[in-house]
C-alpha positions as MATLAB code, in Angstrom:
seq = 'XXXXXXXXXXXXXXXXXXXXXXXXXXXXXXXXXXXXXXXXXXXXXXXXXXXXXXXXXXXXXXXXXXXXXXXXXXXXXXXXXXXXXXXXXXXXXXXXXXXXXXXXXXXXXXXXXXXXXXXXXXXXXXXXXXXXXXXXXXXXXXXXXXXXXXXXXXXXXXXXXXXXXXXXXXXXXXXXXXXXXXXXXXXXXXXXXXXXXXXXXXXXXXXXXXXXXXXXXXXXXXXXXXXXXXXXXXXXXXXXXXXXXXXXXXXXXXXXXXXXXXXXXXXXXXXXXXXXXXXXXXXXXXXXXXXXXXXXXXXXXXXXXXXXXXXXXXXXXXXXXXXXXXXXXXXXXXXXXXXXXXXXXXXXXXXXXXXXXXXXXXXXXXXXXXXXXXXXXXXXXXXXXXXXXXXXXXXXXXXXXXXXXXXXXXXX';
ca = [
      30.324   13.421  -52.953;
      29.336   10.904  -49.851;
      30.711   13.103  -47.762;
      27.371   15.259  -47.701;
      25.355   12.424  -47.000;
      28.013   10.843  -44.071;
      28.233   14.164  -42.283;
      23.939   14.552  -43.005;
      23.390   11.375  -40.982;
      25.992   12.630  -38.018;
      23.906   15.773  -38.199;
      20.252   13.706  -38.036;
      21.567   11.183  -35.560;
      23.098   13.967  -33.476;
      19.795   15.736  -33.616;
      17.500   12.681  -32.336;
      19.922   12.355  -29.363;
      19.426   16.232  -28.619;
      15.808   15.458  -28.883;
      16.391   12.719  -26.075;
      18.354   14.879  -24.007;
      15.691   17.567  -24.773;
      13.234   14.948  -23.512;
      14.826   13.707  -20.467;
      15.226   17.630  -19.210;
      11.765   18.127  -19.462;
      11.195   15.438  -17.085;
      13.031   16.038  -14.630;
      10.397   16.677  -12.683;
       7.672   13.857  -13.672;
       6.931   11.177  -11.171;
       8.365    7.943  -11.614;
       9.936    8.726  -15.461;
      13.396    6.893  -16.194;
      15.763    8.400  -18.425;
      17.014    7.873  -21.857;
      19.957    7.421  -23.386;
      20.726    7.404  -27.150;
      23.271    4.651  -28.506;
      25.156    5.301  -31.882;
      25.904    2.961  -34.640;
      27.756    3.044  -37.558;
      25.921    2.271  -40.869;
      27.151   -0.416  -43.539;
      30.414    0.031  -45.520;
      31.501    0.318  -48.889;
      34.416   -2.381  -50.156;
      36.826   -0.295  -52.450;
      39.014   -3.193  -52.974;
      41.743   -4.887  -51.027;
      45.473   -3.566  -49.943;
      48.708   -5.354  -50.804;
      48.540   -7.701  -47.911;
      45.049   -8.521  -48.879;
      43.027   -6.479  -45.861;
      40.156   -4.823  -47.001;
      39.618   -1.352  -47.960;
      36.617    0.071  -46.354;
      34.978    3.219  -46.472;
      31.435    3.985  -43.860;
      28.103    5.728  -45.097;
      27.763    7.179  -41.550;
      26.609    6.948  -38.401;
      22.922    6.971  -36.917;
      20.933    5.875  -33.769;
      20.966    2.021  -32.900;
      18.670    2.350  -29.941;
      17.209    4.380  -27.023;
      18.109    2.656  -23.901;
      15.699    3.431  -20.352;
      17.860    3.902  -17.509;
      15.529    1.728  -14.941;
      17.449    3.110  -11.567;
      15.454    3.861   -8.664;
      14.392    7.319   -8.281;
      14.414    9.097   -4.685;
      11.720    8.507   -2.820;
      10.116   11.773   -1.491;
       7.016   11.241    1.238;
       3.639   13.095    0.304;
       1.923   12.338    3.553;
      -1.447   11.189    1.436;
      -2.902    8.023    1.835;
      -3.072    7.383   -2.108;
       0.191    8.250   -3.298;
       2.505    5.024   -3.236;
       6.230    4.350   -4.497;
       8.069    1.269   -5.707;
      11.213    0.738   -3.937;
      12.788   -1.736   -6.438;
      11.884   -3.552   -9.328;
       8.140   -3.895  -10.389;
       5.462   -1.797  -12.274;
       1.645   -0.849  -11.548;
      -0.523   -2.770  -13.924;
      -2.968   -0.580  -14.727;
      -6.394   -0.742  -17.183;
      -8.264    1.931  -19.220;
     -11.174    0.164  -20.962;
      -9.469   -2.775  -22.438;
      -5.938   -1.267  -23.143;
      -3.481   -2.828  -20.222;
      -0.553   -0.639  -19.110;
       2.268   -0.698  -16.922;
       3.634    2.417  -14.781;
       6.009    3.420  -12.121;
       3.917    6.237  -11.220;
       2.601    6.102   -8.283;
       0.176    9.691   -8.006;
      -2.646    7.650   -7.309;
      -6.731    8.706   -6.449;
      -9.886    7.407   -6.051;
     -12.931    7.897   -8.867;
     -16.487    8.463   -8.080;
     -17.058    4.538   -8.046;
     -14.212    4.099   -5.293;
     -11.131    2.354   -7.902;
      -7.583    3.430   -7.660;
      -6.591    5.269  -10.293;
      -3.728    6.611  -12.110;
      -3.316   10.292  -12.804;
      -5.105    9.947  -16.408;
      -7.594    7.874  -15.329;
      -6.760    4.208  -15.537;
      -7.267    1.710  -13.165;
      -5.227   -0.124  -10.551;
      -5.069   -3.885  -11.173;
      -4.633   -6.396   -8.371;
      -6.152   -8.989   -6.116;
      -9.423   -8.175   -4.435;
     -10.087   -9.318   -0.485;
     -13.381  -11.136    0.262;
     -14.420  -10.413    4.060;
     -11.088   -9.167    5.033;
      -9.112  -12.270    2.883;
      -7.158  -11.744   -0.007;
      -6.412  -14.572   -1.950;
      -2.968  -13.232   -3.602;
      -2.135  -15.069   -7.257;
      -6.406  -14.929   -7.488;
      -8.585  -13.314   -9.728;
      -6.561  -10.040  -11.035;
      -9.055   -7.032  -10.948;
      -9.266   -3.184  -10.811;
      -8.908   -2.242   -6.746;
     -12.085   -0.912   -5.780;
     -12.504    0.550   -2.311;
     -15.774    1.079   -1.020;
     -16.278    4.415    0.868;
     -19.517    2.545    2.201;
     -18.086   -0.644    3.276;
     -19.228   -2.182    6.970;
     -16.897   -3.867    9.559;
     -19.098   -6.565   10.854;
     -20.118   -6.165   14.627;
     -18.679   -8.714   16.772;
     -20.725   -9.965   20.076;
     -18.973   -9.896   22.889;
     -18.111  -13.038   24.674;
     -15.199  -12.733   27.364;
     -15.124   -9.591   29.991;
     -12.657   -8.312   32.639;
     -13.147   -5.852   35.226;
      -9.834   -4.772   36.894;
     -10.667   -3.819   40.348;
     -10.434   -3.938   44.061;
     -13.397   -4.189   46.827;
     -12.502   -2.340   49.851;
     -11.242   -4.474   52.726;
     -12.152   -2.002   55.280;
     -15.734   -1.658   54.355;
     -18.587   -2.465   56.643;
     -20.805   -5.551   56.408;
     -23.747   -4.538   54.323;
     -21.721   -1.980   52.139;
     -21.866   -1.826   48.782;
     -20.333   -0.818   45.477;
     -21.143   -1.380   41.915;
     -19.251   -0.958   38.138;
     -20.709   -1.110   34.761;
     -19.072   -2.417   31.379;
     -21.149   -2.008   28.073;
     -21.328   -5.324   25.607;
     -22.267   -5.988   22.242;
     -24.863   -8.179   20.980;
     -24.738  -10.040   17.767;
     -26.118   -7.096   16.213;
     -23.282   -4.417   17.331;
     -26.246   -3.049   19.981;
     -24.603   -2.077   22.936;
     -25.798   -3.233   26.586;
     -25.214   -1.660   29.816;
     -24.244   -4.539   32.480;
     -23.847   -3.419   35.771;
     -21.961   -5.348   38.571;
     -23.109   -4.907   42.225;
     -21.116   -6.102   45.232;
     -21.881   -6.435   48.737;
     -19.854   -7.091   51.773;
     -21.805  -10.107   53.589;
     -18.588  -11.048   56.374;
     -15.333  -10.250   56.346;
     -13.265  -11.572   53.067;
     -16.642  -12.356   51.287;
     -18.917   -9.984   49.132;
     -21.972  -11.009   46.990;
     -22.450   -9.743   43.327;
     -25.094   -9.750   41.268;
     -24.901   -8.779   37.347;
     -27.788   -7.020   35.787;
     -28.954   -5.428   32.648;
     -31.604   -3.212   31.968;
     -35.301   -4.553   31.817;
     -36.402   -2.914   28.521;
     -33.200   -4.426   26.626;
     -34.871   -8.011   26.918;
     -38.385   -6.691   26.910;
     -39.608   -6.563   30.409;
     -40.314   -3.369   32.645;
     -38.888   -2.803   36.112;
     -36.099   -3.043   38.326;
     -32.972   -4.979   36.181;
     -32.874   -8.470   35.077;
     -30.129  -10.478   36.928;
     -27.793  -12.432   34.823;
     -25.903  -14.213   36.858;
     -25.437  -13.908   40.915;
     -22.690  -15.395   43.723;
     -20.255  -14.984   45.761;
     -16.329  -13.799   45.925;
     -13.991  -15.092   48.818;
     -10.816  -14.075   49.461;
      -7.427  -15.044   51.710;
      -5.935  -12.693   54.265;
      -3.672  -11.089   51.357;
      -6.796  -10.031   49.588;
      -6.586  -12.713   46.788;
      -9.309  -14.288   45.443;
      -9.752  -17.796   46.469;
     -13.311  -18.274   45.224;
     -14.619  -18.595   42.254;
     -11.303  -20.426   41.427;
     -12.316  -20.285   37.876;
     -14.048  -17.752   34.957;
     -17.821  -17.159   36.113;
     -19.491  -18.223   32.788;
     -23.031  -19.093   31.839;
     -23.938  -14.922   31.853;
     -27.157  -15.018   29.357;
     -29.655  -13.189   28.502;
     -32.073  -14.032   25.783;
     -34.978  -12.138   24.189;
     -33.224   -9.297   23.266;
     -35.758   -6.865   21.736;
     -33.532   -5.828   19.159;
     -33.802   -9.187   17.335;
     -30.128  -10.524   18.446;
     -29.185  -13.226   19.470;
     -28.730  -14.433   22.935;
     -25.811  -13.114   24.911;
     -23.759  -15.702   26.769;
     -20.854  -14.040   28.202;
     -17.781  -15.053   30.177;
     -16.114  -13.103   33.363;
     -12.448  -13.241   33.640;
     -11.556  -13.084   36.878;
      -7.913  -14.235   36.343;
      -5.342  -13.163   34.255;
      -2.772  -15.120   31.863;
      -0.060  -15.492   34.859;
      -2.896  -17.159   37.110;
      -3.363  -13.514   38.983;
      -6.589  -12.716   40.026;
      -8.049   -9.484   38.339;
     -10.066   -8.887   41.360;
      -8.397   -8.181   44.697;
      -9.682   -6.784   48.632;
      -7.343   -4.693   50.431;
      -7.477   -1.126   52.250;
      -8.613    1.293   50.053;
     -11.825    2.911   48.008;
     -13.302    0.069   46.014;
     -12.865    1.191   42.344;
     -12.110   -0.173   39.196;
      -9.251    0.344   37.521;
      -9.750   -0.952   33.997;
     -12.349   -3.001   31.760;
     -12.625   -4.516   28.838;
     -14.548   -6.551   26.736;
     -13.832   -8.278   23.390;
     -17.082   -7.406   21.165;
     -17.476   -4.182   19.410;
     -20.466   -2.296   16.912;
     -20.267   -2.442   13.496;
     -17.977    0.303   12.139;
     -17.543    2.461    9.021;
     -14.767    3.051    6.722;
     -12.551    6.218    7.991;
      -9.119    5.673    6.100;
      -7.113    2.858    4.819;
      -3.032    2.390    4.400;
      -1.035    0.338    1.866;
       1.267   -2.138    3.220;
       4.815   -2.772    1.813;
       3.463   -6.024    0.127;
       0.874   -3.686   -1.361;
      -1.759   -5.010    0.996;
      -4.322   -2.308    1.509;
      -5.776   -1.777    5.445;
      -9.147   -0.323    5.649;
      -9.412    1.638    9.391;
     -13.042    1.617   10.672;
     -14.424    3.597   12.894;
     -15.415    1.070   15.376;
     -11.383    0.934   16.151;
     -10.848   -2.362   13.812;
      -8.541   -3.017   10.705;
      -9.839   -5.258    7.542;
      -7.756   -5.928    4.455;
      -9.692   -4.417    1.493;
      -7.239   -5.803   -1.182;
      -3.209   -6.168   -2.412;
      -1.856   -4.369   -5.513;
       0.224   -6.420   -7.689;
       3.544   -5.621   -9.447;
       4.711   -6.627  -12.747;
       8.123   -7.709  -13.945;
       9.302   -8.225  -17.336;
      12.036  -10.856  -18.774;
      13.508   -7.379  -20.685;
      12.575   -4.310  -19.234;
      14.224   -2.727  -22.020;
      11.664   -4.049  -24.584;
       8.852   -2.075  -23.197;
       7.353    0.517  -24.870;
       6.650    4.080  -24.183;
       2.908    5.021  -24.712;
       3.331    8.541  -23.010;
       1.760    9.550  -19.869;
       4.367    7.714  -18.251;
       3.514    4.408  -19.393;
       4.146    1.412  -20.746;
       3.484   -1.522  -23.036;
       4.284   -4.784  -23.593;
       5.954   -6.252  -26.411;
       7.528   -9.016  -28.018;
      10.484   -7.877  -26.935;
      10.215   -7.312  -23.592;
       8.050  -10.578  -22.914;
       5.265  -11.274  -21.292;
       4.725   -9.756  -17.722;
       4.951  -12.054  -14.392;
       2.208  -10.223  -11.488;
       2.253  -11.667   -8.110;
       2.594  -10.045   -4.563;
       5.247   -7.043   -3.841;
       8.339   -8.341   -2.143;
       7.957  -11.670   -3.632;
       9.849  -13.269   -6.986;
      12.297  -10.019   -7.338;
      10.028   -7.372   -7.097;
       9.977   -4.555   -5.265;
       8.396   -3.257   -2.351;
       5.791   -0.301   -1.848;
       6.602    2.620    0.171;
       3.081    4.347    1.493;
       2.433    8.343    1.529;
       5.432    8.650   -0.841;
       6.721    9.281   -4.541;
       9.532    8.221   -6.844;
      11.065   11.173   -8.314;
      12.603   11.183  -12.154;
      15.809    9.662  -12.368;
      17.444   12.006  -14.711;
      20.622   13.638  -13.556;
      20.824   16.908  -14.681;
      24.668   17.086  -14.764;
      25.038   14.071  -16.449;
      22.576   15.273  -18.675;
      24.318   18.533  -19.375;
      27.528   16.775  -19.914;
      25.908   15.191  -22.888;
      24.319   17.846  -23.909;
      27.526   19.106  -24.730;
      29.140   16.238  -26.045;
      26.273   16.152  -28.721;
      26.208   19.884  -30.002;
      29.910   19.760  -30.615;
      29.711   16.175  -32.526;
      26.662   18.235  -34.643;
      29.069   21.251  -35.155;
      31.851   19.154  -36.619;
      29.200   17.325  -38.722;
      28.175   20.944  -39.837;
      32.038   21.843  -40.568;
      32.044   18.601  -42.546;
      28.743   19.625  -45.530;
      30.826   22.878  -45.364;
      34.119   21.891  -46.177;
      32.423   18.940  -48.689;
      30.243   22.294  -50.403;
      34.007   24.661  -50.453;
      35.566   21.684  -52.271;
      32.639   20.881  -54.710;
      32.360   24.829  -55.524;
      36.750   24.917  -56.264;
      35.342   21.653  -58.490;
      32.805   23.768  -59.914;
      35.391   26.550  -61.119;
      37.800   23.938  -62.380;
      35.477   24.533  -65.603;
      35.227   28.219  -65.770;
];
């Protein structure tokens, strides 16, 4: 009787789809996994002839599963708060690399290995485009992401200097008043510069800048860099210099630098002079100077085009490298490899990288994690739906096995 075997395959196609179900509850709680779904078809038919009118007269072998679709919806996004942990808002997967086997994932539980690569949570390595002295050149070289715990920020010598400040208007001829600013060499040394003023008539001062003997290898009182004179109207602007003072160097720096040669910004963008006299305490309100030392790696964030910012302890930002996403022509060709990967195939084409945000891919969301997409209702709802098509499949072998035993007697 076919009937055992039509209502065997509703019972073993039934079964697989519990066994997706099954599968999809048990993730309900992995990062980044998309649900399954299981799609029925009907098997091939048997011709028993044709009816009066000439249709035909068909009778089906049974049912069992066509194909297991992926439901790619996003996930929530849940933050983490650390630095490694990244989501994809959109479409897009992680190409990542365990010796020579490529993967793709959505999961995002990223660390960093004893040699400084991103890495998945089983190891494998985060592809994408490395940055060469702060550049990345995205659609370059594609390479594991390697991030240097020991990686320098290049010092940067200091060339421009502003000291926000006021000379007292009421002070006697022959007073004085100094302020000091600390610059960088080419090196990242820092130098002490001090600025001393003194009030030769009314509305004029003298200054002289100086820096320490023993930083260009004399002994002594301080070198002077660079000396002159400030002027200013009866509203306590400055009239002269009516430019920068530049042409500050000093030279033979015992720490092997190179020669400073330094700028003072005495006015500001809107023409406003940074130095003023009126009545009050001379005192300086604010300095600054563009150089800095050469700084360490403390941190680093990833950008929503997957760039990754290194923070250095000398206060400055450098781009350390950019992950790259991959998209598929048929997302629903990939295959499952466990772990919550993924591998190309012939069906789902071969995989287009470039920069997140770009070309229909997604963006990254830092500090964060896609949940599972599985909804646990829906889930239940076919849960149901499937034990009740595998108890009528089961009613089905035992109404076939009554019949063939009433057969059976027929000869008794």
């Amino acid at each position: 009787m076919s009937s055992f075997s039509i209502s065997l395959s509703g019972l073993l196609a039934n079964d697989e789809e519990l066994n997706v179900i099954s599968n999809n509850l048990a993730n309900m709680n992995t990062v980044g996994y998309k649900a399954e779904s299981a799609q029925f078809q009907d098997l091939f038919y048997q011709e028993l002839g044709k009816s009066g009118t000439g249709d035909p007269i068909q009778v089906g072998v049974g049912t069992g599963i066509g194909s297991t679709a992926t439901q790619f919806s996003q996930g929530t996004i849940e933050s983490t708060g650390v630095s490694t942990d990244l989501a994809i808002q959109g479409d897009g997967f992680l190409q990542v690399q365990r010796g020579d086997l490529i993967s793709y994932t959505r999961n995002g539980n990223l660390s960093m290995n004893s040699q400084g690569y991103l890495v998945t949570a089983d190891g494998a390595e985060v592809m994408g485009y490395q940055a060469l002295n702060g550049v990345v050149t995205a659609g370059g070289a594609l390479g594991p992401l390697q991030i240097n715990s020991g990686q320098v920020s290049p010092p940067k010598v200091t060339s421009k200097m502003t000291l926000a400040m006021n000379l007292d208007a009421g002070a006697n001829v022959g007073d004085t008043y100094s302020s000091s600013l600390a610059v960088y060499d080419s090196l990242g040394t820092p130098h002490v510069l001090t600025f001393n003023f003194a009030k030769s008539a009314p509305n004029s001062w003298t200054y002289q800048i100086t820096i320490p003997a023993a930083d260009v290898g004399q002994t002594g009182s301080p070198v002077v860099l660079k000396s002159g004179a400030l002027t200013f109207d009866g509203n306590g602007n400055l009239t002269s210099p009516s430019s920068d003072v530049s042409g500050i160097s000093a030279t033979g720096l015992v720490d092997g630098a190179s020669g400073l040669n330094l700028t003072w910004s005495l006015f500001g963008a809107a023409g406003s002079s940074e130095v003023t006299q009126v009545a009050g305490p001379s005192s300086t309100t604010s300095n600054q100077q563009d150089g800095y030392a050469a700084g360490s790696l403390t941190g680093f964030t990833i950008g929503v085009d997957g760039t990754i910012s290194g923070a250095f302890s000398n206060g400055q930002q450098m781009n350390l490298g950019q992950i790259a996403l991959a998209v598929f022509p048929n997302t629903q060709g990939l295959l499952r490899t466990g772990s919550n990967n993924f591998m190309a195939s012939l069906a789902s084409g071969l995989p287009t990288l470039g920069v997140p945000g770009t070309g229909g891919r997604g963006t990254i969301a830092d500090g964060a994690l896609e949940s599972s997409n599985v909804d646990m209702a829906t889930q239940f709802a076919q849960l149901i739906l499937a034990e009740r098509a595998y108890q009528a499949n089961s009613r089905g072998i035992t109404t076939a096995d009554n019949l063939l035993q009433e057969t059976l007697n027929l000869i008794r």
